[in-house]
N, C-alpha and C positions, 0 to 999 in steps of 0.2 A: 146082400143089402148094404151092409157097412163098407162093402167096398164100390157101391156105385156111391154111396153118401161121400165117400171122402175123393172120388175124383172128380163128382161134382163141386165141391169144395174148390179142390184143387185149381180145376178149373173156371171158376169163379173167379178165383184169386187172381190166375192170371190175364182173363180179361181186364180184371179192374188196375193192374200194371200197368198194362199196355195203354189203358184210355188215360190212366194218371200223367204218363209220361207223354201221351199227346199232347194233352192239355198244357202241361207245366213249359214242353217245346214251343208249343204256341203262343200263349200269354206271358209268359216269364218276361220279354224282353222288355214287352210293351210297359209291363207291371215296372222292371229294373230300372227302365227309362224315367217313367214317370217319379219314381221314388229317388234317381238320382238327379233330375231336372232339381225336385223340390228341395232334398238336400241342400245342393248348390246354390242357391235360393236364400234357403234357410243359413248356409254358412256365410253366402253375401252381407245376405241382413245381420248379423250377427256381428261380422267383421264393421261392420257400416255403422253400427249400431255401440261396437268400442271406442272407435276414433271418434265419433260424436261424441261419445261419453267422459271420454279421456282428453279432448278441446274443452269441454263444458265445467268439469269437475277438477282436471290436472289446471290448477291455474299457476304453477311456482314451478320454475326451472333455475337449478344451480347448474353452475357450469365451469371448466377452466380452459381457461388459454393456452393450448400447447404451444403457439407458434411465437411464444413471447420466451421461452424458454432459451431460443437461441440469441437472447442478448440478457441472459443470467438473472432472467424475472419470474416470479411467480402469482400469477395474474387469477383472479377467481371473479366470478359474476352471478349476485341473484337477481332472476326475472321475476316478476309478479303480472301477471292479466289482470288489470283492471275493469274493462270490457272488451269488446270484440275485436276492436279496432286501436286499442289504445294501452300500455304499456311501463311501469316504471321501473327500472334497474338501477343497481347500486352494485358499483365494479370495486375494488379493491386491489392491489398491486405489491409486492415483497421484491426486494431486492436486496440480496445478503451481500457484505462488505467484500467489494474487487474491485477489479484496475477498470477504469472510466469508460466505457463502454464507445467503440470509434475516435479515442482519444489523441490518435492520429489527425485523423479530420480535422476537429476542434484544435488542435493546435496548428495548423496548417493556417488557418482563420487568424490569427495571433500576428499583429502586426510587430515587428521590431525595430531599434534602430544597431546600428553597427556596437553602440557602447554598451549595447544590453547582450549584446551575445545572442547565445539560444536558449539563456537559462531560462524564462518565462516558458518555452518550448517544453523543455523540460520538464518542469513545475507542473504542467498541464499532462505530460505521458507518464509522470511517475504518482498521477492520482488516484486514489483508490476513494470508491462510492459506495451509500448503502443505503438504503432507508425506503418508504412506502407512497403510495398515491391512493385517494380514493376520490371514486368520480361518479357521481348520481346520471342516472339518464333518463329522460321522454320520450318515450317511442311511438311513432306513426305506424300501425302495419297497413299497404294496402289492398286492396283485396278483402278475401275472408275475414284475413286476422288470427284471431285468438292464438298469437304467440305464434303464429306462420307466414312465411311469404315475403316479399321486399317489405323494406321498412326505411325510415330515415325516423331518426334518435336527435334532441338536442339535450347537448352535454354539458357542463362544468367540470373541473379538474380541477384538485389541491394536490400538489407533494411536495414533499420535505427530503432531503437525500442529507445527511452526512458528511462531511468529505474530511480528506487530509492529505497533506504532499508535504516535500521537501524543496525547498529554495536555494538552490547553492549560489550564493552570494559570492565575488570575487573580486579582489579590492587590484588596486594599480601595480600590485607588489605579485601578482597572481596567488595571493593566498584566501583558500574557500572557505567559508563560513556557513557550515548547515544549519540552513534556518525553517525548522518544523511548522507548517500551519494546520490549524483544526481550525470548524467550522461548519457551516451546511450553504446547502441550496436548496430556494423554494418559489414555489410559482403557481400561481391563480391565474385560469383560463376559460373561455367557452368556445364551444366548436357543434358542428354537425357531424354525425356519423349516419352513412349511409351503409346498408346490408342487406341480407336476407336468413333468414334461418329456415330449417328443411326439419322436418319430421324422420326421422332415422327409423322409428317404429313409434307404438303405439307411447312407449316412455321415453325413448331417447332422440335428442335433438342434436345437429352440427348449424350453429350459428356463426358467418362469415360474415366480419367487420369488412368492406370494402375499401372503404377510405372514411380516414376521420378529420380532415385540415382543422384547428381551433387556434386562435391567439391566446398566449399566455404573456405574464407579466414576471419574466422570473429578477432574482433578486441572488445574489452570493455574499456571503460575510463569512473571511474569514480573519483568524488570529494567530500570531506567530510569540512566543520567548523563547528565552535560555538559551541567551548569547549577550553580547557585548561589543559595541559597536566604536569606534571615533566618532567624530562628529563629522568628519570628511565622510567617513564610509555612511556614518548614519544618514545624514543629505542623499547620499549617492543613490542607497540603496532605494529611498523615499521617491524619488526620480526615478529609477528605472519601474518603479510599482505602478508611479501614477503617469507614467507614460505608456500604459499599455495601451492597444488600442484593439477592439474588434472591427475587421470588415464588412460584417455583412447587419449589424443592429445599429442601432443609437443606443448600445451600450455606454454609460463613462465609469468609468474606474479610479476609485479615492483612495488613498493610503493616507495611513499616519504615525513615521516611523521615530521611535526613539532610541535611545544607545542601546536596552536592553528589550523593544518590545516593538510589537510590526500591526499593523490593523491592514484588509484590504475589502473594500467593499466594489463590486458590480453592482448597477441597475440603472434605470430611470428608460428603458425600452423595454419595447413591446414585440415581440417574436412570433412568427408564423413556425408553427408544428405540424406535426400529422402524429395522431393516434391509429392503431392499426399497420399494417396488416393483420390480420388477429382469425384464426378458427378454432373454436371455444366446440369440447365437446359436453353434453346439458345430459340432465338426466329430469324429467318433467313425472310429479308428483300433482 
């Protein structure tokens, strides 16, 4: 008796195997399907459901300018979303004390006559510059927005740089007179900047300044002592200052030299820039 109980058992059991494993072959896939459809679904939504979250809620991106590193700047930017479509930034810019950035250029620009030699040339490649900018922005996005997509910005610029160089003065006897100028340069401007920024992920953004063209108003004063001049050499010197000329602004240039002390002022033009190229990478909070 106990052994027909236990091979009915037995075999029990393995019907109900066998019908198990039918079943689980047959339905499983449809079941795995339907459960991965929904998943995917569920993980869409979900994904869909961050980036909504993270436009809506991340309204602040800091950012910096890598591409401004290769002319010895160190450039940072905070964004702010004000609404969907609409935008303020406030850029700021460091430039540590070096030799004058295309300084070649700029003095290639330097008109001379034969009695000034190259030393204004000079004066100009052996400058060294430092100092900041900071430039508030308005931004248009269009499209969606919130901190994505084309945009065009209107801009303002203040900076202030630094400077100093040496003047070698040369009198009729060829004997040179190193004459030291300190000093700065400064200049107020507005412009347009046109870009686009892209969403990298849910936090991180690559914002690309395309071009920024603005007019500014720059201005140079600088001051030279500690030296000692004739009054021949002093005149002379006073002449080859205020006979500088730029080519391509309505710059005019003042001097006001005495035996022992040198003044040189730029201004009174108005100069076409470009801000940018620029790719700023943002970190959005």
């Amino acid at each position: 008796m106990k052994k027909t109980l236990l091979t009915l058992i037995l075999l029990s059991s393995v019907v109900y195997a066998v019908y198990a494993a039918k079943h689980e072959t047959i339905s499983a896939p449809a079941t795995s399907t339907i459960k991965t459809a929904e998943n995917d679904d569920e993980a869409s939504a979900d994904n869909s459901d961050d980036q909504m979250s993270a436009d809506i809620t991340s309204q602040n991106i800091v950012k910096m300018n890598f591409s401004s590193l290769v002319v010895k700047n160190f450039s940072f930017q905070y964004e702010r979303v004000l609404v969907p479509k609409l935008s303020a930034c406030l850029g700021i810019r460091f430039m540590p004390k070096s030799g004058l950035p295309f300084s070649g250029t700029v003095a290639s620009k330097i008109e001379e006559d034969d009695d000034n030699d190259d030393a204004t040339t000079q004066f100009i490649k052996k400058m060294d510059m430092g100092g900041w900018a900071i430039t508030p922005e308005l931004r248009y996005y269009f499209g969606r927005g919130n901190g994505k997509g084309f945009y065009a910005g209107l801009f303002v610029r203040y900076e202030r740089f630094d400077l100093n160089s040496v003047y070698v003065y040369k009198d009729d006897n060829n004997v040179t007179t190193n004459i030291g100028f300190d000093g700065h340069y400064s200049s107020a401007g507005v412009g347009l900047m046109i870009g686009s920024q892209f969403m990298l992920s849910s936090r991180f953004t690559l914002d690309w300044w395309i071009l920024g063209p603005y007019y500014a108003k720059p201005k140079v004063e600088l001051s030279g002592s500690g030296f000692n001049l004739s009054d021949k050499d002093r005149d002379q010197l006073n002449e080859n200052l205020n006979g500088i000329e730029i080519d391509f602004s309505s710059f005019k240039t003042t001097s006001v030299v005495s035996n022992t002390t040198a003044s040189l002022k730029v201004d009174g033009g108005s100069l076409p820039l470009v801000r940018g190229f620029g790719l700023c990478l943002g970190f959005r909070f």
